[in-house]
C-alpha positions in Angstrom: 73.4 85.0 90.0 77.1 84.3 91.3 77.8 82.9 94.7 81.1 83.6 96.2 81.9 82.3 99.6 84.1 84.5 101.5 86.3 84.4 105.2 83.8 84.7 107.7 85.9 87.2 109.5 85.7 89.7 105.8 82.3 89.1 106.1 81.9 90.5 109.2 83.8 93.7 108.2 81.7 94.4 105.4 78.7 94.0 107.7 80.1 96.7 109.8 81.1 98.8 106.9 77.5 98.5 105.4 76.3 99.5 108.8 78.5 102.4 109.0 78.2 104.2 105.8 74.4 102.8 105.0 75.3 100.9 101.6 74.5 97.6 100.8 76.9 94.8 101.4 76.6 93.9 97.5 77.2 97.6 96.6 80.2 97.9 99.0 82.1 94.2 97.1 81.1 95.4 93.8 82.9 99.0 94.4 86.2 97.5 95.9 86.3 94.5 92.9 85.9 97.3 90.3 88.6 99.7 92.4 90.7 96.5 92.3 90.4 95.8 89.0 91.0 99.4 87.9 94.3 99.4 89.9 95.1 96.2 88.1 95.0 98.2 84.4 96.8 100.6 85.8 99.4 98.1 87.1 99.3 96.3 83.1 99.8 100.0 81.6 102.7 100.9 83.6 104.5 97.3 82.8 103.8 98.5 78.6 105.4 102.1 79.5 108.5 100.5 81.1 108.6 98.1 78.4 107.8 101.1 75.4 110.8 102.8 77.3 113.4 99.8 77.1 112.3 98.9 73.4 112.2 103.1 72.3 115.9 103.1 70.8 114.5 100.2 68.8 110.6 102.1 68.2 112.5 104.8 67.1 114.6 103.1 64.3 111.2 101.2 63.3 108.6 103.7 63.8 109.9 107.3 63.9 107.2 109.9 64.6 104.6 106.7 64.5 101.7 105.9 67.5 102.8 102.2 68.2 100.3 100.4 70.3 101.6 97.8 72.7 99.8 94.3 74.4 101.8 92.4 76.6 104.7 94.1 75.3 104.4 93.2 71.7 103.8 96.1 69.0 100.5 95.0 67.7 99.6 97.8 65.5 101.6 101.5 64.1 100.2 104.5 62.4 100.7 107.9 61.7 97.4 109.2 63.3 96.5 108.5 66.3 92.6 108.1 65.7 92.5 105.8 63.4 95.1 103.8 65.3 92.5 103.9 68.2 90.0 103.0 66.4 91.0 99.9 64.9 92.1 99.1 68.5 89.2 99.6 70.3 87.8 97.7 68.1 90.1 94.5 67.7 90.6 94.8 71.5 87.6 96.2 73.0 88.2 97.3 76.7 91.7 95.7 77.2 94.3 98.5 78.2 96.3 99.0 75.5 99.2 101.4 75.3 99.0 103.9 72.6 102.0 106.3 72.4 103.5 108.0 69.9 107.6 107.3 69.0 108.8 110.6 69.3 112.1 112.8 69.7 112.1 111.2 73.1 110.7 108.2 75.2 108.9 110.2 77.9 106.1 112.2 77.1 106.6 115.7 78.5 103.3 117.8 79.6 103.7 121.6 80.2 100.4 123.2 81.6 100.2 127.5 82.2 99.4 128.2 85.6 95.9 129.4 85.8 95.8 132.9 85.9 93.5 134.5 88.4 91.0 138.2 88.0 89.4 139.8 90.5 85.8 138.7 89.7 83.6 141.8 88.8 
C-alpha cells in the first residue's frame, strides 16, 4: 500500500466532497489522478500533432501515403497499413500514447459525417 501525505487543507475538501456525493475519499483521489493523467496524454498527443504538422512537408517527401508513428517527436516506425503498424506498436510501446497518422495529400485529417437523417417512427 502507498502512503501519500497531502495539504491538510486538500484533505479537508475531499472529506467534504466524500460527504457530499457518498464516495470514498480513496475512490474520489484515484478518479481525479487517472482524469489527470488522461488529460496529460492528451496534452503529449497534441505536442506529436503539432510536431507531425511542422515535420509533414518533410513526412511527405519520406513517407508518401505511409502511417508514420511519432514518440517524442521522433518517427519511430512507417508502414503502409495501418494495423500492422499498430500492432507492432502496441506491442514495443505498450500503453504509451503514440501518434499514428497516415502522410497523406494534406497534414490535417479531414472528417465529413452525414447528418442523421430522421423518420417518423411507425
Amino acid at each position: 500500500m502507498l502512503n501519500i501525505t497531502i495539504e491538510p487543507t486538500l484533505h479537508d475538501q475531499l472529506e467534504q466532497i466524500a460527504q457530499a456525493t457518498g464516495q470514498t475519499v480513496k475512490e474520489i483521489v484515484n478518479e481525479a489522478l487517472r482524469e489527470h493523467f488522461e488529460r496529460l496524454e492528451e496534452q503529449k498527443l497534441e505536442a506529436e500533432i503539432q510536431v507531425f504538422e511542422t515535420m509533414y512537408p518533410e513526412l511527405k517527401r519520406l513517407y508518401p501515403d505511409q502511417f508514420v508513428a511519432m514518440v517524442e517527436g521522433q518517427v519511430v516506425d512507417t508502414a503502409a497499413d495501418f494495423e500492422g503498424l499498430f500492432l507492432r506498436i502496441q506491442a514495443r510501446f505498450g500503453d504509451t500514447p503514440v501518434l499514428i497518422r497516415q502522410v497523406g495529400t494534406t497534414s490535417t485529417e479531414e472528417w465529413r459525417f452525414r447528418s442523421p437523417r430522421l423518420e417518423p417512427a411507425e
